[in-house]
N, CA, C and O atoms as a CHARMM CRD file, in Angstrom:
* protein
*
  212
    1    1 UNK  N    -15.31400  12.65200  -4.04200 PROA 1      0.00000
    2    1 UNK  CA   -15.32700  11.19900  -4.12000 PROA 1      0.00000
    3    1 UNK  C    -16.02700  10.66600  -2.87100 PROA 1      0.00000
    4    1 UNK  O    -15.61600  11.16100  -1.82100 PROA 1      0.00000
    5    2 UNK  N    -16.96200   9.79600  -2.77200 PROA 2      0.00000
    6    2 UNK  CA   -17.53200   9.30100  -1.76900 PROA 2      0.00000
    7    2 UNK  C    -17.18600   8.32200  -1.01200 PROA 2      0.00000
    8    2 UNK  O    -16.46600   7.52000  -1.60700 PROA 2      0.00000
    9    3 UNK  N    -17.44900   8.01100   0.26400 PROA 3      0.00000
   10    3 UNK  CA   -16.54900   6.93900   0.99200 PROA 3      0.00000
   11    3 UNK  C    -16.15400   5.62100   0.63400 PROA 3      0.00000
   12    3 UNK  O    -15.32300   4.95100   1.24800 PROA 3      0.00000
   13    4 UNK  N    -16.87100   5.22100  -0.53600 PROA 4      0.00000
   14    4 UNK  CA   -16.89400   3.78200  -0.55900 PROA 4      0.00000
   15    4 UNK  C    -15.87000   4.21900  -2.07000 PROA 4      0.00000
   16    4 UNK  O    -14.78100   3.66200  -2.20200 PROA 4      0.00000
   17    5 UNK  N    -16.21400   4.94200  -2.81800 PROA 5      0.00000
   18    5 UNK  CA   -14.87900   4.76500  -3.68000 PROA 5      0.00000
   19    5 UNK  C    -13.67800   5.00900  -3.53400 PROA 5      0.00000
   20    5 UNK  O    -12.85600   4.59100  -4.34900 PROA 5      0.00000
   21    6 UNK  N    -13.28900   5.81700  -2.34700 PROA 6      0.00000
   22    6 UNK  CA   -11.95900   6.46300  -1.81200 PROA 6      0.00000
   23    6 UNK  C    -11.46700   5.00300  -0.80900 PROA 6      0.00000
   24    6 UNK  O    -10.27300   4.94700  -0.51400 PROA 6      0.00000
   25    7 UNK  N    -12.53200   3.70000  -0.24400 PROA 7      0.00000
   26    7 UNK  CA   -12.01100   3.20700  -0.16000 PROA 7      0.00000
   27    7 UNK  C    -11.20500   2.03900  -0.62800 PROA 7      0.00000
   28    7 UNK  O    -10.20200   1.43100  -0.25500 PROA 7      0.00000
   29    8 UNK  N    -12.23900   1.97200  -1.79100 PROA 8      0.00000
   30    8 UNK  CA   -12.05400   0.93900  -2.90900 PROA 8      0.00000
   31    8 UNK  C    -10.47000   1.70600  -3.57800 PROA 8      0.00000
   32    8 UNK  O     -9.38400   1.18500  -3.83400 PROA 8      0.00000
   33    9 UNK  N    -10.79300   2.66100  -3.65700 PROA 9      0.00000
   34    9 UNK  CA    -8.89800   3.02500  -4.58000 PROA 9      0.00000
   35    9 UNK  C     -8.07200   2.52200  -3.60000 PROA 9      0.00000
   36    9 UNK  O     -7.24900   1.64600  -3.86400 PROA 9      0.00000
   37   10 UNK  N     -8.25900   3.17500  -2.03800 PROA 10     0.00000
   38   10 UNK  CA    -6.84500   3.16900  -1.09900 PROA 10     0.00000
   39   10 UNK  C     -6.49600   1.08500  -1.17600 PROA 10     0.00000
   40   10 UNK  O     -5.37100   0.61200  -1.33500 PROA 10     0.00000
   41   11 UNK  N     -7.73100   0.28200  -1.02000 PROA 11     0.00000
   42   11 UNK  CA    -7.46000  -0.68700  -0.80700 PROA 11     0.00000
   43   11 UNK  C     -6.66100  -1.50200  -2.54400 PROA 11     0.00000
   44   11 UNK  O     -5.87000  -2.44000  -2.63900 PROA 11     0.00000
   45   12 UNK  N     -7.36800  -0.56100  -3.76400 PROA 12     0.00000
   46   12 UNK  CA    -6.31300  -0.82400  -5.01000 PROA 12     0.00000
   47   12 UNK  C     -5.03000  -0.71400  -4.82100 PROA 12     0.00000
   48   12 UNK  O     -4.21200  -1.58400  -5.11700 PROA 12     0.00000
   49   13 UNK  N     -4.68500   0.77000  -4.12400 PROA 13     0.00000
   50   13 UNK  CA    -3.66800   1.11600  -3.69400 PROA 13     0.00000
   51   13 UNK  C     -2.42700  -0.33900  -3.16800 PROA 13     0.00000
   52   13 UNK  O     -1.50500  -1.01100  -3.63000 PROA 13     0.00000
   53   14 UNK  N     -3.20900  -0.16100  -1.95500 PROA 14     0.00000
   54   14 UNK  CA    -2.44100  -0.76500  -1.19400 PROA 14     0.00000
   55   14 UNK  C     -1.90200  -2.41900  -1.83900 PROA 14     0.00000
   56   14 UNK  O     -0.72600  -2.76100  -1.71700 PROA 14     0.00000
   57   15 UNK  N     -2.98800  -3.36500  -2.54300 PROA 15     0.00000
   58   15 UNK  CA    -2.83800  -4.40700  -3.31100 PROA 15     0.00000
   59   15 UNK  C     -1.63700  -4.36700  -4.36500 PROA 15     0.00000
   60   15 UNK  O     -0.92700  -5.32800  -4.65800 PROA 15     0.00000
   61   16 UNK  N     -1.54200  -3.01500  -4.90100 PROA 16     0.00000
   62   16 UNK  CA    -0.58300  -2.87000  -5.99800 PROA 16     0.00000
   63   16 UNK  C      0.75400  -2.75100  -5.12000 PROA 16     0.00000
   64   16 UNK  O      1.44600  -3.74900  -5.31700 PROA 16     0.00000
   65   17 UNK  N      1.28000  -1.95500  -4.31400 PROA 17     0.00000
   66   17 UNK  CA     1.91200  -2.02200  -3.71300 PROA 17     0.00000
   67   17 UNK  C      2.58500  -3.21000  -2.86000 PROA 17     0.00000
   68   17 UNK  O      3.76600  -3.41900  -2.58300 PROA 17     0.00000
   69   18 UNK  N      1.55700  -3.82300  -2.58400 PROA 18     0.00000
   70   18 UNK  CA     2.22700  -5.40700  -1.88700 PROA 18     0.00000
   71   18 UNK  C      2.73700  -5.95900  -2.93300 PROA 18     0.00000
   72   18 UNK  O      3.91400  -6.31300  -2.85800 PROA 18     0.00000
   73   19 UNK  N      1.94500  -6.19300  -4.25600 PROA 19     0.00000
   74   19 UNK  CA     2.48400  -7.29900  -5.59300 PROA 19     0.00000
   75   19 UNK  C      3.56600  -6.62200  -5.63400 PROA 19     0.00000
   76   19 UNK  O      4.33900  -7.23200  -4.89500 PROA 19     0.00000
   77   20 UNK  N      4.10300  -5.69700  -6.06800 PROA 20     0.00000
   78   20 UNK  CA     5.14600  -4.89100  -6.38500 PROA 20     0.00000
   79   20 UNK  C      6.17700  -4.72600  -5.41200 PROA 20     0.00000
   80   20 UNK  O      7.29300  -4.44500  -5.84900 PROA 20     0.00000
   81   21 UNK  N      6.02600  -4.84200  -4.19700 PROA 21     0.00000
   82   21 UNK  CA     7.28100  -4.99900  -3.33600 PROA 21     0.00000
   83   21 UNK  C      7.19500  -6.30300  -3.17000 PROA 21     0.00000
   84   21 UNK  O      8.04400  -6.63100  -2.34200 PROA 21     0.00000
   85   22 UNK  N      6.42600  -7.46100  -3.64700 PROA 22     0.00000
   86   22 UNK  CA     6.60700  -9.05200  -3.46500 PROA 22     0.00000
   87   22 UNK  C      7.37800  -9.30300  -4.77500 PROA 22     0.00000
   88   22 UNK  O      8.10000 -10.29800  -4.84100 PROA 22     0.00000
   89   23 UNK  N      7.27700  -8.51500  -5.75400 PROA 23     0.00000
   90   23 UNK  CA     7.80900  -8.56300  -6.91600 PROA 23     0.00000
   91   23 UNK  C      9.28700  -8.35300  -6.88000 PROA 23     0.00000
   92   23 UNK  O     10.04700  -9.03100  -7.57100 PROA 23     0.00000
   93   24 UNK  N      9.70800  -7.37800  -6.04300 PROA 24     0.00000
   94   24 UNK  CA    10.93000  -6.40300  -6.25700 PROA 24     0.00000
   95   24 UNK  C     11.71000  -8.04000  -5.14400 PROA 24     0.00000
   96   24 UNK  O     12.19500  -9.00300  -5.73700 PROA 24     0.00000
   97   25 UNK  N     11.65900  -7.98800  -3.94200 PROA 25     0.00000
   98   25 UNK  CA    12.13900  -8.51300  -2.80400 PROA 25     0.00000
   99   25 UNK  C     11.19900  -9.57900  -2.10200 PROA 25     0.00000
  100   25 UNK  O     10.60800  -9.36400  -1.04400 PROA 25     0.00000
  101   26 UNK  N     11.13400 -10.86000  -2.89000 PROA 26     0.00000
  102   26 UNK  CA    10.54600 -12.29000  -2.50700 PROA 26     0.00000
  103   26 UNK  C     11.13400 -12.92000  -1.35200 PROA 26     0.00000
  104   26 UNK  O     12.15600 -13.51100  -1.70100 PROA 26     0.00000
  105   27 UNK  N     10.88200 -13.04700   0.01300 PROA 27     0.00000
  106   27 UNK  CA    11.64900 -14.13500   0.24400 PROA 27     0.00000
  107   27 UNK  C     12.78600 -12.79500   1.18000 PROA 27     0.00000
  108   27 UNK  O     13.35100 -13.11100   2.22700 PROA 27     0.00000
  109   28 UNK  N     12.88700 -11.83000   0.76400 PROA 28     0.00000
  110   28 UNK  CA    14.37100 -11.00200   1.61600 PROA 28     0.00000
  111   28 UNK  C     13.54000 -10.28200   2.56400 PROA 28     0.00000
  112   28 UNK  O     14.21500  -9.45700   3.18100 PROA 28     0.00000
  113   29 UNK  N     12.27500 -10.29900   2.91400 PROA 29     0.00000
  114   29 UNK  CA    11.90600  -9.60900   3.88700 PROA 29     0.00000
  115   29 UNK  C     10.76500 -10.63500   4.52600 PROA 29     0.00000
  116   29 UNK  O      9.95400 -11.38200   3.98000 PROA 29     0.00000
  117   30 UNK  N     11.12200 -10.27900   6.23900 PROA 30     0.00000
  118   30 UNK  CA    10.44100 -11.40800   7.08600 PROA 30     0.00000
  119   30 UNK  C      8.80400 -10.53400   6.82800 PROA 30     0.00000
  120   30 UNK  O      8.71600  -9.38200   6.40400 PROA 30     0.00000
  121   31 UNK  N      7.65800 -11.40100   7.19500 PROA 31     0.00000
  122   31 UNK  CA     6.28100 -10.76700   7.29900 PROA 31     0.00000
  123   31 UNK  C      6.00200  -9.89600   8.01500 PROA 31     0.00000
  124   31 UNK  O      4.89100  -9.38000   7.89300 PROA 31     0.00000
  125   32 UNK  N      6.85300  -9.46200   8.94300 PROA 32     0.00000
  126   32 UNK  CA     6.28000  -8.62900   9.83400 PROA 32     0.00000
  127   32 UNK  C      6.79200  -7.40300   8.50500 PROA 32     0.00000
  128   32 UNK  O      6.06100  -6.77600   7.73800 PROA 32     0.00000
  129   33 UNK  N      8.42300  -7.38800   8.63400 PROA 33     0.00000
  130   33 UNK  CA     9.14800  -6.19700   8.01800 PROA 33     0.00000
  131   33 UNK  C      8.30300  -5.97500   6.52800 PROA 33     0.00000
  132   33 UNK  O      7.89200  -4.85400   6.22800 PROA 33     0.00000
  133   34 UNK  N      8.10600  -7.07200   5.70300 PROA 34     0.00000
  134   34 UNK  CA     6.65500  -6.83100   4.71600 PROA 34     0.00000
  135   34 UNK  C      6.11500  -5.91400   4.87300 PROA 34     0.00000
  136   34 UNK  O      6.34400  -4.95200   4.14000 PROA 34     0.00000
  137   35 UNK  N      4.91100  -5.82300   6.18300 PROA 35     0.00000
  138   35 UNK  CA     3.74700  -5.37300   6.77600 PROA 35     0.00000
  139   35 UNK  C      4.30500  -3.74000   6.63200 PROA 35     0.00000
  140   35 UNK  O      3.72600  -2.88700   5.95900 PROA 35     0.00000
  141   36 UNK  N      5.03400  -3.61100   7.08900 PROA 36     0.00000
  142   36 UNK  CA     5.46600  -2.44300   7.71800 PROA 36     0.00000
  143   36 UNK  C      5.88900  -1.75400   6.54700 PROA 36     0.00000
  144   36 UNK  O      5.51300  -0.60800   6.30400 PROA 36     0.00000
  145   37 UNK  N      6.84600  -2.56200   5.62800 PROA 37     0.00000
  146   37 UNK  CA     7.06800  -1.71500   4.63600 PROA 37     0.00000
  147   37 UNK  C      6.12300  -1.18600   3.39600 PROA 37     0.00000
  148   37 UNK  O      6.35000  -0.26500   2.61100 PROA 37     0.00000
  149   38 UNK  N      4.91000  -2.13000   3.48100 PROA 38     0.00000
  150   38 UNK  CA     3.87500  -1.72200   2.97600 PROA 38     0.00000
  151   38 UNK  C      2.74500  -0.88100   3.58500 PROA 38     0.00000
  152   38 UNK  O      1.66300  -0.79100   3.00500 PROA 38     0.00000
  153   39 UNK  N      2.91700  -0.44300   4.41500 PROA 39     0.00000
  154   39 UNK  CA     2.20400   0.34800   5.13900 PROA 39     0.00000
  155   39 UNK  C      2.84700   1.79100   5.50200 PROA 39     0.00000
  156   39 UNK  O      2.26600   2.76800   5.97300 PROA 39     0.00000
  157   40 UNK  N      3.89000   1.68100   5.23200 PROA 40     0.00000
  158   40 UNK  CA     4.52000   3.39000   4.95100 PROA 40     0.00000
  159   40 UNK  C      5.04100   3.22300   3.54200 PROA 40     0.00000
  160   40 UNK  O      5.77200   4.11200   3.10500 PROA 40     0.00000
  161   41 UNK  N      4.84100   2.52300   3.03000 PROA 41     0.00000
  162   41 UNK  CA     5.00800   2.84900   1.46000 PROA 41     0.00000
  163   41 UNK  C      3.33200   3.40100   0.76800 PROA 41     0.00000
  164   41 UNK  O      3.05000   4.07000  -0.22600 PROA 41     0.00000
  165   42 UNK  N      2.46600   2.73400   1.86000 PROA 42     0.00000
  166   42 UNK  CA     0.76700   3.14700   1.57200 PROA 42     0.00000
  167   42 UNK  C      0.89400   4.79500   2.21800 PROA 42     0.00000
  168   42 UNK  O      0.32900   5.61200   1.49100 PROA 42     0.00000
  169   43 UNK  N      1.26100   5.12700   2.91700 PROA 43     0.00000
  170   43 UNK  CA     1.33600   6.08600   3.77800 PROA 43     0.00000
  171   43 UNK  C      2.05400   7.38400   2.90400 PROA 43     0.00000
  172   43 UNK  O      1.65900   8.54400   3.02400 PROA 43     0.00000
  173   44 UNK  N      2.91700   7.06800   2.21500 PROA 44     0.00000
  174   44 UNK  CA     3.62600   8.65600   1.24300 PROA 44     0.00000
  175   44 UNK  C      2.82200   8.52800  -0.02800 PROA 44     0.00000
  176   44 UNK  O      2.57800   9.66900  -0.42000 PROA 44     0.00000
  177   45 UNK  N      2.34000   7.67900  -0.78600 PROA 45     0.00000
  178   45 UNK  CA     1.36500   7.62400  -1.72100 PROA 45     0.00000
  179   45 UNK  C      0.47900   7.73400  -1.31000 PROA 45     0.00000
  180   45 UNK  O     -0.13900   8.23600  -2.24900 PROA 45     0.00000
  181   46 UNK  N     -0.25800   7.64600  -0.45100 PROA 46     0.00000
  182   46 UNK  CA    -1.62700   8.41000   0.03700 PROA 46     0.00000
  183   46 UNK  C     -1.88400   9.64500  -0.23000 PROA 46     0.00000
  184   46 UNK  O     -2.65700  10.20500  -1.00700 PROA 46     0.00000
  185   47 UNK  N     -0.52900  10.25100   1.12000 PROA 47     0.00000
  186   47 UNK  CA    -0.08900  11.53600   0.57400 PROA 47     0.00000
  187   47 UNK  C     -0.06200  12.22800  -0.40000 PROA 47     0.00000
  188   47 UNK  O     -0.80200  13.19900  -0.55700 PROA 47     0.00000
  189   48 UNK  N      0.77500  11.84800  -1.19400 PROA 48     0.00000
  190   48 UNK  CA     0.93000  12.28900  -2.78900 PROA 48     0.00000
  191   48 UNK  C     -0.31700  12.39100  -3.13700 PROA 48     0.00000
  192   48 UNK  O     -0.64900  13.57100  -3.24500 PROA 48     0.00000
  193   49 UNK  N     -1.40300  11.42100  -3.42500 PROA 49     0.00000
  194   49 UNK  CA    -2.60600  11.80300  -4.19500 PROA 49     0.00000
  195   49 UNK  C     -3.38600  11.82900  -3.42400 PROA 49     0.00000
  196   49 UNK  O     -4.38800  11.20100  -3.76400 PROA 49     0.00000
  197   50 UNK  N     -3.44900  12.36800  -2.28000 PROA 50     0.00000
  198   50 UNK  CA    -4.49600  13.24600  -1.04700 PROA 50     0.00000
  199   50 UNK  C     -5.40900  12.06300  -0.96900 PROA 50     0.00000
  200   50 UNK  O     -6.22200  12.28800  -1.86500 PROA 50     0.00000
  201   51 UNK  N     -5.67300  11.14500  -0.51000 PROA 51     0.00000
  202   51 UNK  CA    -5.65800   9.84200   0.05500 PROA 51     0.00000
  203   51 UNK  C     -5.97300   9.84900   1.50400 PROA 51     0.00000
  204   51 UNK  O     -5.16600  10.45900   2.20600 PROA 51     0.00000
  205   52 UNK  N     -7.00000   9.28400   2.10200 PROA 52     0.00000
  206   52 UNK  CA    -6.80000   9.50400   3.43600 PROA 52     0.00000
  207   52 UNK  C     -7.12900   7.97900   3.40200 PROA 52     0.00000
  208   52 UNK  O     -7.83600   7.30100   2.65700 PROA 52     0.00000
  209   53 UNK  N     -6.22400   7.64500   4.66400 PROA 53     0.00000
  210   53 UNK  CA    -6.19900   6.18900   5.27700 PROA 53     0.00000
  211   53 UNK  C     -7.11600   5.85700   6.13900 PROA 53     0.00000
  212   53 UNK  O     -7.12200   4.73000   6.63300 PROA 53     0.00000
């Protein structure tokens, strides 16, 4: 896969993941704790499908 499509998925990635934890918990998590939880939630799904950040 070449750089520009591996980054186009990670950044799909990561989009799906924000809607989906904005989905789950609106409003119960401050922006920072957001940030963070979307960014090690990007971080073990990376993983999983060999993903580099």
């Amino acid at each position: 896969m070449d750089w520009t499509k591996q980054q186009k998925r990670i950044a799909d990635v990561k989009v799906t993941i924000e809607n989906e934890l904005d989905n789950v918990s609106p409003d119960q998590l401050d922006r920072q704790l957001f940030a963070q939880t979307c960014n090690e939630v990007l971080e073990c799904v990376s993983v999983i499908l060999g993903l580099r950040t």
